[in-house]
C-alpha positions as CSV (number, residue, x, y, z in Angstrom):
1,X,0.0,0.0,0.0
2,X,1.3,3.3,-1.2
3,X,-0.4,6.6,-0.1
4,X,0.6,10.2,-1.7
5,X,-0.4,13.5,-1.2
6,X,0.9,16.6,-3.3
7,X,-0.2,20.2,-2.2
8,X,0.3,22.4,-5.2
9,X,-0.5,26.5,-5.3
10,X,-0.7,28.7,-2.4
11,X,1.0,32.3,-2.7
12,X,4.2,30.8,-3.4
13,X,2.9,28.3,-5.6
14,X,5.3,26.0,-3.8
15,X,4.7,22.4,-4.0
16,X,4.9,19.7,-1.2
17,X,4.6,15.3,-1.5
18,X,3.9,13.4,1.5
19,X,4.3,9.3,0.8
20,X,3.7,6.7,3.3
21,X,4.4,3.2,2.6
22,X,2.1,1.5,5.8
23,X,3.7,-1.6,6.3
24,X,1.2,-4.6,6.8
25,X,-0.8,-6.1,8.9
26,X,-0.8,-3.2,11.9
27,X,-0.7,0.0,9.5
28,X,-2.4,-1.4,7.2
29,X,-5.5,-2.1,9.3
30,X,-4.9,1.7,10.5
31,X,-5.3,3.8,7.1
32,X,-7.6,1.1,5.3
33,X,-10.6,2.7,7.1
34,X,-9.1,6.3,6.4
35,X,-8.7,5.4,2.5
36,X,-12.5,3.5,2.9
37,X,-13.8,6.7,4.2
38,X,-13.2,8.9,1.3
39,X,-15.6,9.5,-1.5
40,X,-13.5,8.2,-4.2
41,X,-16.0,7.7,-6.6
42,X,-17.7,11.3,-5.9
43,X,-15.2,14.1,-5.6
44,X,-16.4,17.6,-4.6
45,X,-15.8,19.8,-7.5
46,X,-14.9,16.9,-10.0
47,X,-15.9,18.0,-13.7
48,X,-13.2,20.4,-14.0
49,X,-13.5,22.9,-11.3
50,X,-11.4,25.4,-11.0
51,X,-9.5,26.0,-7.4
52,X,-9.3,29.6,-6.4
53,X,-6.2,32.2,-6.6
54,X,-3.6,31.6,-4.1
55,X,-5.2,28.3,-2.3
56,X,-3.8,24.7,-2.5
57,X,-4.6,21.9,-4.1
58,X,-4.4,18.9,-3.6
59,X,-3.8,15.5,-5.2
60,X,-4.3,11.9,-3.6
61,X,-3.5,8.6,-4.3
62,X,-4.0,5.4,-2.6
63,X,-3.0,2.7,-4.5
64,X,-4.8,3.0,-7.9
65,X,-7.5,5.2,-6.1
66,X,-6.9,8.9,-7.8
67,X,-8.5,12.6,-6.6
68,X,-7.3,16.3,-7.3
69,X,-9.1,18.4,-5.2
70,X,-8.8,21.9,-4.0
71,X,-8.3,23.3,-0.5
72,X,-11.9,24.3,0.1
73,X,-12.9,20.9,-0.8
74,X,-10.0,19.3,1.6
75,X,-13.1,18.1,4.6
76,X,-14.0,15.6,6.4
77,X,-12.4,12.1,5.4
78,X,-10.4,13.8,2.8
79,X,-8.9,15.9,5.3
80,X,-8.5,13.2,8.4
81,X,-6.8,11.5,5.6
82,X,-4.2,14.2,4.1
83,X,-3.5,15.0,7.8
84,X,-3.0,11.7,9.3
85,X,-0.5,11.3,5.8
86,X,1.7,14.2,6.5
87,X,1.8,13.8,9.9
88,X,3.1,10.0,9.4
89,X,5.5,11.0,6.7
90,X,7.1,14.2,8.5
91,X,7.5,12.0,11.5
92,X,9.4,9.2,9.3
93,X,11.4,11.6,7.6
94,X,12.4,13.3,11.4
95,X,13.1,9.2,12.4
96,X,15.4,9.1,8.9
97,X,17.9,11.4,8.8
98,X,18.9,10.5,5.1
C-alpha cells in the first residue's frame, strides 16, 4: 500500500509530497478505514472545477484510487486522511535522517 499526497499552489505556488508506505498487517488495518472513508467515486468539484487564486490543491493517491481536489474541498475524510499522511510522513522523515 502506497499513499501520496501533493499540495500544489498557495502564494508561493510551492509544491509539497507526502508518501507513506504502511507496512502490513498493523498499519495497514490503521489507514484502510481512512482510505474507505473517502468519497473516491464522488469528488467535490470533479468536472473540472477550477481551485481559487492563491489556495492549495491537492492530489491523492492510494493505490490505484486517484483525486485532485482543492483546499476548500479538503473536509472531512479527505482531510483526516491528508492530515494523518503528513503527519506520518514528516515523523518518518524526522526518524530518517537520510
Amino acid at each position: 500500500m502506497k499513499i501520496t499526497v501533493q499540495r500544489s499552489g498557495g502564494v508561493a505556488g510551492m509544491q509539497r509530497t507526502w508518501t507513506v508506505r504502511p507496512e502490513p498487517p498493523e498499519d495497514t488495518d490503521r489507514w484502510q478505514p481512512l482510505i474507505e472513508a473517502c468519497p473516491w467515486d464522488s469528488v467535490p468539484g470533479a468536472g473540472g472545477s477550477p481551485g481559487q487564486p492563491d489556495r492549495f490543491m491537492y492530489s491523492i493517491r492510494a493505490d490505484q484510487r486517484r483525486a485532485v481536489l482543492p483546499e476548500r474541498d479538503l473536509t472531512g475524510p479527505w482531510r483526516d486522511l491528508v492530515e494523518c499522511a503528513r503527519a506520518a510522513a514528516e515523523q518518518a522523515a524526522a526518524q530518517d535522517p537520510d
